[in-house]
C-alpha positions as CSV (number, residue, x, y, z in Angstrom):
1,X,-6.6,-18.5,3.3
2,X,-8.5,-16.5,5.8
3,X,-12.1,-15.7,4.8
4,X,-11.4,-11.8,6.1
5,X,-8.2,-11.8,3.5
6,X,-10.1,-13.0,0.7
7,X,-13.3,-9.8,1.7
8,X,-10.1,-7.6,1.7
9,X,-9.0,-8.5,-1.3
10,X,-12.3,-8.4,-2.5
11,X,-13.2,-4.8,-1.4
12,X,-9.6,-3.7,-3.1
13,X,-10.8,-5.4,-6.2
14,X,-14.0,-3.2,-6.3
15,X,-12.0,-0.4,-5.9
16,X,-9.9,-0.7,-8.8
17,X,-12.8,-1.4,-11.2
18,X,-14.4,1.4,-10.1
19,X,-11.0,3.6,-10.6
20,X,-11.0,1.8,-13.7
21,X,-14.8,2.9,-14.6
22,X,-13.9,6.6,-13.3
23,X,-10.7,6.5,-15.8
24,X,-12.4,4.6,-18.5
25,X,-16.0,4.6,-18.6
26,X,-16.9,3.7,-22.2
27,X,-15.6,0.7,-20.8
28,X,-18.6,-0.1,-18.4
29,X,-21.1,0.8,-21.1
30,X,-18.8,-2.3,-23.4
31,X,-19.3,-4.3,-20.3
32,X,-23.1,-3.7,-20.0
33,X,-23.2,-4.3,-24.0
34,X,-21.2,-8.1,-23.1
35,X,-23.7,-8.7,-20.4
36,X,-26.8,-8.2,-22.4
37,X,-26.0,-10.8,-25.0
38,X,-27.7,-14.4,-24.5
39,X,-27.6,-16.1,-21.2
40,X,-24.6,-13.5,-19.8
41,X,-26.8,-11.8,-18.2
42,X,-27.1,-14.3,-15.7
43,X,-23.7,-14.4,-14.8
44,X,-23.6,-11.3,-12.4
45,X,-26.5,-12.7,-10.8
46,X,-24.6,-16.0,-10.1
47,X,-21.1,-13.7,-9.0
48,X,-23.5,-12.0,-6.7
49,X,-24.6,-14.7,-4.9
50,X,-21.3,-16.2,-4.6
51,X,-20.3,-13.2,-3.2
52,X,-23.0,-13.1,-0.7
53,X,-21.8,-16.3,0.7
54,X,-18.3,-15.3,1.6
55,X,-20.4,-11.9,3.0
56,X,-22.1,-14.0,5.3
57,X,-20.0,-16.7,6.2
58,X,-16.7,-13.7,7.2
59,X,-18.7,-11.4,8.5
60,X,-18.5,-12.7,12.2
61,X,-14.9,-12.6,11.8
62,X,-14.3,-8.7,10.4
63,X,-13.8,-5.6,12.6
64,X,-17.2,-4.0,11.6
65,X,-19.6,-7.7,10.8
66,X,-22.7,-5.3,10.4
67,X,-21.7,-3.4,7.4
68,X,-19.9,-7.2,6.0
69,X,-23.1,-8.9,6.6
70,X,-25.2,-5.3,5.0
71,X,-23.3,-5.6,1.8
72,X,-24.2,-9.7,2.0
73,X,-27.4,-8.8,2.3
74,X,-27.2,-6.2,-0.9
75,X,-25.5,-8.9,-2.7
76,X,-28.0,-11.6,-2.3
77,X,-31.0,-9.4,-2.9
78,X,-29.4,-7.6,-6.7
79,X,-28.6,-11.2,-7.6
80,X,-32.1,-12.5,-6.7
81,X,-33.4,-9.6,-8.3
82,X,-31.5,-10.4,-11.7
83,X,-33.4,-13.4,-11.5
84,X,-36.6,-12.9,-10.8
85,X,-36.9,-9.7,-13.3
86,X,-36.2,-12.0,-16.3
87,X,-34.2,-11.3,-19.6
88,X,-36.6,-9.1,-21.7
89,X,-36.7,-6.4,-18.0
90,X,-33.3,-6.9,-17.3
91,X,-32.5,-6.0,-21.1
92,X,-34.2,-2.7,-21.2
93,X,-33.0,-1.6,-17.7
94,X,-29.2,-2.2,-19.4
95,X,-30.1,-0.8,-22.8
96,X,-31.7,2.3,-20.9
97,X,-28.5,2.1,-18.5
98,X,-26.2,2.3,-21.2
99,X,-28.0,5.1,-22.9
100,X,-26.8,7.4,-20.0
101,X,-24.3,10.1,-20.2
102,X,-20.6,9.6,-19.2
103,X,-21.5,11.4,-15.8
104,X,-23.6,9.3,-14.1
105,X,-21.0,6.5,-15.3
106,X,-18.3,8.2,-13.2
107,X,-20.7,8.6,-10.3
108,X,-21.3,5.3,-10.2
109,X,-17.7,4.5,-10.4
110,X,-17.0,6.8,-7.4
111,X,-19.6,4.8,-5.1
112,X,-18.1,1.5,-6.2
113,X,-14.5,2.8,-5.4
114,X,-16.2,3.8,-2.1
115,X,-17.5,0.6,-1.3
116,X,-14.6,-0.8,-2.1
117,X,-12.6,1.3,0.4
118,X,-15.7,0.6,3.2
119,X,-15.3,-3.0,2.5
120,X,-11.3,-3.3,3.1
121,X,-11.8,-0.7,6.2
122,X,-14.7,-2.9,7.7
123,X,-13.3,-6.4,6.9
């Protein structure tokens, strides 16, 4: 499959969560809830390297590789921070995050819809 297909498919899929968190956004206060338990709070860090790395490798192959290999860089960088913050931090910034009212949740959803939509356009 070609690399820009799967950043396509990709950016579509950020758009429909963050429809999904603009519909439903008691659901992304569940999801933060999931992620705080245990060890899951590594796994986004791990997604967002692996999407780094298909960032970087297709960017020299989409219509716009700047804003591809931006968004890599974004990636790589939230996923490092996840890291290097440690459980206990990473905890309160969720418990804090999901304290917030049902606005800022739909915000957020718009600007991950919109990056979505920048990421099919630029792939």
């Amino acid at each position: 499959m070609n690399i820009v297909i799967v950043i396509k498919l990709l950016g579509i899929v950020f758009a429909l969560v963050g429809i999904a968190c603009l519909l439903r956004p008691g659901a992304a206060k569940w999801l933060i809830g999931f992620f705080k338990k245990g060890n899951r709070m590594y796994l986004p860090g791990v997604v967002r390297f692996a999407l780094a790395v298909v960032f970087f490798v297709g960017a020299r192959e989409c219509r716009y590789p700047w804003i591809i290999f931006a968004f890599g860089i974004l990636f790589l960088l939230s996923g490092l921070l996840i890291f290097l913050l440690g459980p206990a931090k990473i905890r309160r910034i969720l418990d804090w995050y999901q304290k917030q009212p049902v606005f800022i949740f739909r915000v957020i959803a718009v600007v991950i819809t919109a990056v979505g939509v920048i990421i099919v356009f630029s792939a």
